[in-house]
C-alpha positions, 0 to 999 in steps of 0.5 A: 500500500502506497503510505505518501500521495500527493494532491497532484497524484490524485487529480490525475487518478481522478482524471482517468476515473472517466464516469466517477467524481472520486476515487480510492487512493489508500485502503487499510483495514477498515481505513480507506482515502478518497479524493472527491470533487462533485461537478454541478450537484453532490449526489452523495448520500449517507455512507455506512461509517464514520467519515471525514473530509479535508476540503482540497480546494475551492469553497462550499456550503456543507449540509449535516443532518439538517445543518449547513456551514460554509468550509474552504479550502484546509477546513475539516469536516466530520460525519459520523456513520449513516448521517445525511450530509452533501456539498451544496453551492460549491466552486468549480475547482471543490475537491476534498480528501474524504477519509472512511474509517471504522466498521459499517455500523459506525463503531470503532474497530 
């Protein structure tokens, strides 16, 4: 497994991801990293564990579970498991490193 990626690395991964908006770049255990960028609408929906992200680039209006709060670039976001959440108003150059950890039920492991 890759320990090191750099942003760039990244990008380019997701460049060739031709009908995704994100991609895997390091998966461990239960511990995965992505590098996602939504385009025009963030279609995500709730996911089976605990997540975070760390805004990349760009700005954009953060839903949770009935919440909103403006994020930019180097903020950091948590969502626990099964929670609704989705980017909304976001530029056009969004992107976030979004890290999954933990069981599917949202415990830790």
């Amino acid at each position: 497994m890759k320990f090191h990626i750099t942003i760039g690395e990244a990008v380019k991964q997701l460049e060739s991801e031709v009908h995704n908006r994100f991609t895997t770049l390091m998966k461990q255990g239960t511990m995965s990293i992505e590098y996602y960028a939504p385009k025009y609408i963030d279609h995500q929906t709730s996911h089976k564990q605990d997540e975070i992200y760390v805004i990349a680039s760009g700005h954009a209006t953060f839903f949770r579970n009935g919440e909103r709060v403006q994020c930019k670039t180097n903020d950091v976001l948590f969502v626990p498991a099964h929670m609704e959440h989705r980017f909304e108003d976001f530029t056009d150059n969004f992107a976030t490193w979004v890290i999954f950890y933990g069981t599917e039920d949202g415990e830790p492991s």
